[in-house]
C-alpha positions as semicolon CSV with decimal commas, in nm:
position;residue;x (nm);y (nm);z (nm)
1;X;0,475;-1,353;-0,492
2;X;0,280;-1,595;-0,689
3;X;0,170;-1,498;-1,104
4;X;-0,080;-1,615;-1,338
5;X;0,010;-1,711;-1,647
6;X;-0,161;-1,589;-1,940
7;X;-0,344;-1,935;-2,034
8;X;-0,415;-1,919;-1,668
9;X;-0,609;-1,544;-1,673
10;X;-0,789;-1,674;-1,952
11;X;-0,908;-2,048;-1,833
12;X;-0,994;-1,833;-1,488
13;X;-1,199;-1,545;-1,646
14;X;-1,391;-1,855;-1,886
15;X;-1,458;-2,072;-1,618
16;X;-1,561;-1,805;-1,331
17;X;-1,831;-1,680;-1,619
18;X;-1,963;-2,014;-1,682
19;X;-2,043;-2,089;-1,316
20;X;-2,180;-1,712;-1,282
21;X;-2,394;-1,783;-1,617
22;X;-2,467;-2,133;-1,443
23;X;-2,518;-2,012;-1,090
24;X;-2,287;-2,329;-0,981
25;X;-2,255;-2,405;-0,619
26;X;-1,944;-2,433;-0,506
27;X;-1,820;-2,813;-0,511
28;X;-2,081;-2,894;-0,802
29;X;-1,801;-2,875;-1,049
30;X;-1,425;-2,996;-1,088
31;X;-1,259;-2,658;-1,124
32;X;-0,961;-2,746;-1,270
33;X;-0,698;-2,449;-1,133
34;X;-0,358;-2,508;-0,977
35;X;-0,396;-2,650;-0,636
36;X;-0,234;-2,420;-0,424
37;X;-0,460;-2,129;-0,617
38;X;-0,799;-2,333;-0,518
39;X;-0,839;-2,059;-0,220
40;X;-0,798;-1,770;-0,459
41;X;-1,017;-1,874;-0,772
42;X;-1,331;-1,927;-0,486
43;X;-1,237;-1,606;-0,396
44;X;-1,257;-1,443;-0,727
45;X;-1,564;-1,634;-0,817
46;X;-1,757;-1,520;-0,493
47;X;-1,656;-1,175;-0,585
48;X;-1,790;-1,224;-0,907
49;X;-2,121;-1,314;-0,813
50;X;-2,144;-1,081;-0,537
51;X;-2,112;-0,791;-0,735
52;X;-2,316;-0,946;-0,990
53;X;-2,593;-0,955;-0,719
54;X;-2,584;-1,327;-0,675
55;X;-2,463;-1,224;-0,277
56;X;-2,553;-1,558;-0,142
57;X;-2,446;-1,802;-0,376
58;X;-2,078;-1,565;-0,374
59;X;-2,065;-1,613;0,019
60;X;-2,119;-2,009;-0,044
61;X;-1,792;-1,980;-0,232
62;X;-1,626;-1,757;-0,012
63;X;-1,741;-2,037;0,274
64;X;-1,631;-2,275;0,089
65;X;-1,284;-2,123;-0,041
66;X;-1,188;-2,081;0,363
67;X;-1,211;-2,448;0,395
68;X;-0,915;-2,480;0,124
69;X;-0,749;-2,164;0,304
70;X;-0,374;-2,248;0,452
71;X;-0,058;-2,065;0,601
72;X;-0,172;-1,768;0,710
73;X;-0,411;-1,695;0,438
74;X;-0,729;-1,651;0,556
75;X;-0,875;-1,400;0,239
76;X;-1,213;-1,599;0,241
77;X;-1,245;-1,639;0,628
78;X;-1,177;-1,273;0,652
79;X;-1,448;-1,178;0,396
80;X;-1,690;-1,383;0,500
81;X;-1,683;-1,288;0,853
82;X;-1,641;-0,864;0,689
83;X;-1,986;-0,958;0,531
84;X;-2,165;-1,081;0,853
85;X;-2,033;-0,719;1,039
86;X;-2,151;-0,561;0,704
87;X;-2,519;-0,713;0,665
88;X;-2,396;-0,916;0,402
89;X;-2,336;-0,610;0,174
90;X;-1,973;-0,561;-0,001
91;X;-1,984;-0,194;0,105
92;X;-1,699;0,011;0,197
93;X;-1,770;0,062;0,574
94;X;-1,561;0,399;0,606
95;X;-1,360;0,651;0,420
96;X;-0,980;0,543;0,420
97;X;-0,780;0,773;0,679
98;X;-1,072;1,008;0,778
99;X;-0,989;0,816;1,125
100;X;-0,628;0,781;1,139
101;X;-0,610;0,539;1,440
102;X;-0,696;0,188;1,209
103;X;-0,403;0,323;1,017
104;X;-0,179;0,387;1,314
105;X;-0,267;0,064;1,504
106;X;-0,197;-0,109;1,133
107;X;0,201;0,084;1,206
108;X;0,222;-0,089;1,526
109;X;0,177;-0,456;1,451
110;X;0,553;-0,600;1,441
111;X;0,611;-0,723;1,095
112;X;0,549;-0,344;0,981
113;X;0,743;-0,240;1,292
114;X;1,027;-0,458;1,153
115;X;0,977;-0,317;0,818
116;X;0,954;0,032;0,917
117;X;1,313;-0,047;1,139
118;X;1,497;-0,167;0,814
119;X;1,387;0,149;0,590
120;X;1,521;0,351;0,872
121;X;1,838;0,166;0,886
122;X;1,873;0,155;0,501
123;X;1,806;0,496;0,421
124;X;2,075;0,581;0,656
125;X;2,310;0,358;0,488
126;X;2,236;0,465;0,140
127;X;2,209;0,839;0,234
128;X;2,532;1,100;0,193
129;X;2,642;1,307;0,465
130;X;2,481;1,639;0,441
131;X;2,770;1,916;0,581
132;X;2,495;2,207;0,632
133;X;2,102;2,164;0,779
134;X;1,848;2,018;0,529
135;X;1,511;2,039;0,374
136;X;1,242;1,765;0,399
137;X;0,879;1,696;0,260
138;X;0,688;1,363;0,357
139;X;0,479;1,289;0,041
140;X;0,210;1,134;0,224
141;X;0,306;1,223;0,647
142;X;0,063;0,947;0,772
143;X;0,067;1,039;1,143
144;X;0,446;1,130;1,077
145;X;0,575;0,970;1,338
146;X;0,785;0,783;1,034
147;X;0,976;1,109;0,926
148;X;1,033;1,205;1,284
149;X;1,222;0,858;1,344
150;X;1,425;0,894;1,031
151;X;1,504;1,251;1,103
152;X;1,623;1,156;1,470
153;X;1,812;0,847;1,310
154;X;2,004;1,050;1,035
155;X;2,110;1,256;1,227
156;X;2,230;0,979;1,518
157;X;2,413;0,822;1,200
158;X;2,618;1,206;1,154
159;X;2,418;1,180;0,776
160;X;2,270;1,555;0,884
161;X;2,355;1,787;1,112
162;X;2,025;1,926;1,135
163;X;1,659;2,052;0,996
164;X;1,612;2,349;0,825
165;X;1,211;2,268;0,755
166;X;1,007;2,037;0,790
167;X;0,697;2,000;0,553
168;X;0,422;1,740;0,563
169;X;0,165;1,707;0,325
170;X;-0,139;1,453;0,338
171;X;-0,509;1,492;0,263
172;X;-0,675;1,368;0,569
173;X;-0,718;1,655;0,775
174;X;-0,671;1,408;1,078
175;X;-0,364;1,217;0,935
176;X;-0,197;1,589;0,941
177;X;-0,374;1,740;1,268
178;X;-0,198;1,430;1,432
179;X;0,179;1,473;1,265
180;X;0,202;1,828;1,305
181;X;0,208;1,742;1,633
182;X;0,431;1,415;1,669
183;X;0,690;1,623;1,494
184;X;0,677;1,929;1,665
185;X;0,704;1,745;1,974
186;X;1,003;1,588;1,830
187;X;1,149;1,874;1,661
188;X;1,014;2,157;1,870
189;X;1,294;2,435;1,706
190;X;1,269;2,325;1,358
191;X;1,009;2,535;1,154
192;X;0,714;2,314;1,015
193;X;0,468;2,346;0,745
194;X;0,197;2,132;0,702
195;X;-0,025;2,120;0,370
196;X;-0,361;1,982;0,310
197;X;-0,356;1,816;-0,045
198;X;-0,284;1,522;-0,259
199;X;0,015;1,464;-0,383
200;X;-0,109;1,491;-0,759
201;X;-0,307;1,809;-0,701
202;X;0,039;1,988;-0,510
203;X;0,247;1,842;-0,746
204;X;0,238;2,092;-1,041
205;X;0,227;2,332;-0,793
206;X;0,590;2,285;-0,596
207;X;0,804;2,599;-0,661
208;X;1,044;2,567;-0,335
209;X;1,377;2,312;-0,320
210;X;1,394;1,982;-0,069
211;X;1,732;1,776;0,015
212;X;1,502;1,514;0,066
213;X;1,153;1,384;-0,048
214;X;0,975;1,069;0,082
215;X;0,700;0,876;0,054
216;X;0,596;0,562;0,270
217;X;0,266;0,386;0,155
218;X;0,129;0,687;-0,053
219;X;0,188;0,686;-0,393
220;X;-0,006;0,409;-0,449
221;X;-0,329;0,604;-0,366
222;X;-0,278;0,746;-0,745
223;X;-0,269;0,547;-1,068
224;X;0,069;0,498;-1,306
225;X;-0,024;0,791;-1,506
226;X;-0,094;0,983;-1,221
227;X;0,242;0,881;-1,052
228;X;0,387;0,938;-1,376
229;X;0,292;1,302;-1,429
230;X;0,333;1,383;-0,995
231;X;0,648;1,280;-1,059
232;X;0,833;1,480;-1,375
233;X;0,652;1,751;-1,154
234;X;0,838;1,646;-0,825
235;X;1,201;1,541;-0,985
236;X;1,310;1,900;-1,072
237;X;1,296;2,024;-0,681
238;X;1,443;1,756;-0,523
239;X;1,759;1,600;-0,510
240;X;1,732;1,284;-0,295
241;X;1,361;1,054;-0,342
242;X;1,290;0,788;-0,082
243;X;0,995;0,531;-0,180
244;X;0,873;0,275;0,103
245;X;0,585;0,074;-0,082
246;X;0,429;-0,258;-0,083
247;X;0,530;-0,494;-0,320
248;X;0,184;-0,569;-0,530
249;X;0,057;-0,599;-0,850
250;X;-0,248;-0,373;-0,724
251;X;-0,227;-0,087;-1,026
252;X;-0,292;-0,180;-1,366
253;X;-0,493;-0,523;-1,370
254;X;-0,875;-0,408;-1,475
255;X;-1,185;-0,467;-1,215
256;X;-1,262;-0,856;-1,203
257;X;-0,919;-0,935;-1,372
258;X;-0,781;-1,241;-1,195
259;X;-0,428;-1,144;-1,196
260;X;-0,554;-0,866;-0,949
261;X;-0,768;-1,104;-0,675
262;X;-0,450;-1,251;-0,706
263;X;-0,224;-0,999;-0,614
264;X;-0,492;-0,850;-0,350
265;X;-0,534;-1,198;-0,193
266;X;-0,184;-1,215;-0,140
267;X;-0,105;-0,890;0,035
268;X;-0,385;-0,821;0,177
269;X;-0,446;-1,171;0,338
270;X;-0,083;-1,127;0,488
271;X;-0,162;-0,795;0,628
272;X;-0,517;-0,900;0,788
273;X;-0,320;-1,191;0,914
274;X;-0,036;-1,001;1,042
275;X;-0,307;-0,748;1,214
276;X;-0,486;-1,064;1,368
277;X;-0,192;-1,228;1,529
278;X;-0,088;-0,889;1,684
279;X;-0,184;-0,871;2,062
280;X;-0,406;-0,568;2,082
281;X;-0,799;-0,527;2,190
282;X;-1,039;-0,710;1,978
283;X;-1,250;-0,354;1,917
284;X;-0,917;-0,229;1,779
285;X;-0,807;-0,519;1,555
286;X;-1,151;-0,491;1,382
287;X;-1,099;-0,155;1,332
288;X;-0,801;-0,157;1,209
289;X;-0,937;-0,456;0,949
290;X;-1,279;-0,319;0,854
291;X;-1,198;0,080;0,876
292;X;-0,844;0,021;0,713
293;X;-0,723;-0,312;0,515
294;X;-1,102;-0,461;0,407
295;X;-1,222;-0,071;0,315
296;X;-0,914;-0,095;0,048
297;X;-0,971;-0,409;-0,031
298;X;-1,379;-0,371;-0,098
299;X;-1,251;-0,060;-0,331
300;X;-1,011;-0,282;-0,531
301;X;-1,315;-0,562;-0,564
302;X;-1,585;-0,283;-0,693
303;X;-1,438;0,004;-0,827
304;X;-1,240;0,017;-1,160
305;X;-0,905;0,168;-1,218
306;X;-0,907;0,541;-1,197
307;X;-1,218;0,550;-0,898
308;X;-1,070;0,302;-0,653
309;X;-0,839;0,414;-0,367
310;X;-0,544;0,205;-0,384
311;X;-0,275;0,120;-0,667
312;X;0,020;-0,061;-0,503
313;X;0,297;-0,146;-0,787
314;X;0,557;-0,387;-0,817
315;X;0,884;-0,282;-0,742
316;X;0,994;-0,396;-1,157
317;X;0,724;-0,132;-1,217
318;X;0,842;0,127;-0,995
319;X;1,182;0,091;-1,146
320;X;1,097;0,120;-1,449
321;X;0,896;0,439;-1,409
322;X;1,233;0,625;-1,199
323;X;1,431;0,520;-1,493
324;X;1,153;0,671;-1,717
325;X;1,115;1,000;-1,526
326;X;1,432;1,057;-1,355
327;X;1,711;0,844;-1,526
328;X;1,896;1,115;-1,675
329;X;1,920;1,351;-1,384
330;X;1,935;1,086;-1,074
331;X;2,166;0,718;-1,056
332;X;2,014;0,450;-0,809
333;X;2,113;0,446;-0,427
334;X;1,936;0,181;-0,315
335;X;1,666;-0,081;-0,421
336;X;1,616;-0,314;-0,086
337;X;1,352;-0,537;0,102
338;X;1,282;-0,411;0,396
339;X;1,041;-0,718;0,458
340;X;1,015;-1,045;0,215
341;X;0,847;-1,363;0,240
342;X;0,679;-1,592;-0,037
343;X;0,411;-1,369;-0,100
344;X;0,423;-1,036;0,027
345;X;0,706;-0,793;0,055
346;X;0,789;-0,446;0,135
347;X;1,101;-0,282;-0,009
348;X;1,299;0,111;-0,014
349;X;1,392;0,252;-0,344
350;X;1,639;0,536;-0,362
351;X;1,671;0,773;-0,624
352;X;1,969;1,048;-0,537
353;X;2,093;1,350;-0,815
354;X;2,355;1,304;-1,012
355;X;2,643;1,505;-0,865
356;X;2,510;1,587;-0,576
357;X;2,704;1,486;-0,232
């Protein structure tokens, strides 16, 4: 993953504002950036000026930025082709997960698939072996067909002999219609409670033990303090935590910050990318993209922190908040990639109770 420096922010945030103030076309002026980062400063400057209502003159620069584009990252093709299905408008086209298929295709694409195999495997590996049935909440179920495949694999592995309960908790109504029935067709004996909620609104709330909590991709719906606070709630009632997250500095640059188009251009331009290459109906793939990835990424591009949707951290940041919360009570298991490349990644952190087997 690539940084700014902090001369860098500042000759970014200087120069984008003169060529707003200017109204510069795009190739008018020498913009003197790092030449691998020409892509992402047109992409921050269109952003600029399309939310500054200068739409055409920011799609110029997105136009223009996609000529530059290399590798797999396609941020200003994407959005410029999201604005032509949009009228042109940088509106959020749905409301994230109020249709879970976008989200599950997004599941099935194979880099995730890989991803989603190695958290499996690790978690196994850095798990103890229970010696009576166990308790486990998913922090976020998705469509849970995630906790069903680590359940089944644990218990492969001899790490649990079996499920005492099964809870799922997720706020889309449709996310949780569709897990409480993946599981129970998976676990069809094991008692299972589903709850409608947030994490941070059930949070201060839990009053009931769990062997096991995990979260894959959900955390990072809620800002640090937000995470912060969930989490001294959470720590008390579990004894083993199990974090899948993307690998993104997504949560505490500002609105129009460049070190966030950064990290969002990154990440997200992998994931469209990976969603692209995947072999799947074109109606589907442009769900998945405009319903899913571009709805999060229009949020992170309009909203400021503490109204958008999505607040990915770095995995230096997440570490640093365990050791805040929970370092007393709970010693590290695990801190893995379950997918790396240059620019994105995807990793498991571990977090198990002192003295507990």
């Amino acid at each position: 993953m690539l940084f700014l420096s902090d001369k860098e922010k500042m000759q970014w945030k200087h120069l984008a504002d003169e060529l707003i103030a200017t109204e510069t076309h795009p190739g008018r002026k020498h913009v003197s950036v790092r030449s691998n980062l020409q892509s992402v400063f047109h992409a921050y400057t269109g952003a600029l000026l399309t939310t500054s209502g200068l739409q055409d003159l920011g799609r110029e620069w997105f136009r223009h930025g996609a000529q530059l584009e290399r590798d797999g990252f396609f941020f200003n093709t994407f959005l410029t082709s999201f604005l032509e299905r949009q009228n042109k408008r940088l509106i959020m086209p749905a409301v994230a997960f109020e249709d879970p298929r976008p989200y599950v295709h997004f599941t099935k694409v194979p880099e995730i698939q890989a991803a989603r195999r190695n958290f499996i495997q690790y978690s196994a590996n850095s798990l103890p072996a229970f010696n009576r049935p166990v308790r486990v909440i998913d922090l976020g179920c998705g469509n849970g067909a995630l906790v069903a495949e680590l359940l089944a694999h644990w218990h492969k592995q001899g790490k649990i002999p079996a499920v005492e309960e099964i809870v799922l908790l997720d706020p889309s109504t449709g996310m949780l219609e569709l897990a409480e029935r993946t599981v129970k067709q998976a676990f069809p004996a094991v008692p299972l409670t589903p709850i409608h909620a947030r994490i941070e609104s059930w949070a201060p709330g839990i009053d009931s033990h769990y062997d096991i909590a995990l979260s894959s991709l959900a955390f990072h719906h809620m800002p640090l303090d937000k995470k912060k606070t969930s989490l001294e709630k959470i720590a008390p009632w579990i004894d083993h935590f199990l974090l899948f997250e993307v690998d993104a500095n997504n949560d505490t640059p500002e609105l129009n910050s460049p070190d966030l188009m950064l990290s969002v251009y990154q990440s997200y331009a992998r994931m469209i990318d990976f969603v692209f290459a995947h072999d799947a109906p074109i109606d589907v793939v442009y769900a998945c993209v405009d319903c899913f990835l571009m709805t999060e990424v229009v949020s992170f591009l309009t909203q400021p922190r503490g109204q958008r949707t999505d607040y990915h951290m770095l995995r230096t940041q997440w570490h640093n908040l365990f050791q805040q919360v929970m370092g007393r009570e709970f010693t590290w298991a695990s801190n893995t990639s379950c997918y790396d490349d240059e620019y994105f990644s995807m990793y498991m952190l571990h977090m198990a109770r002192r003295g507990v087997a």
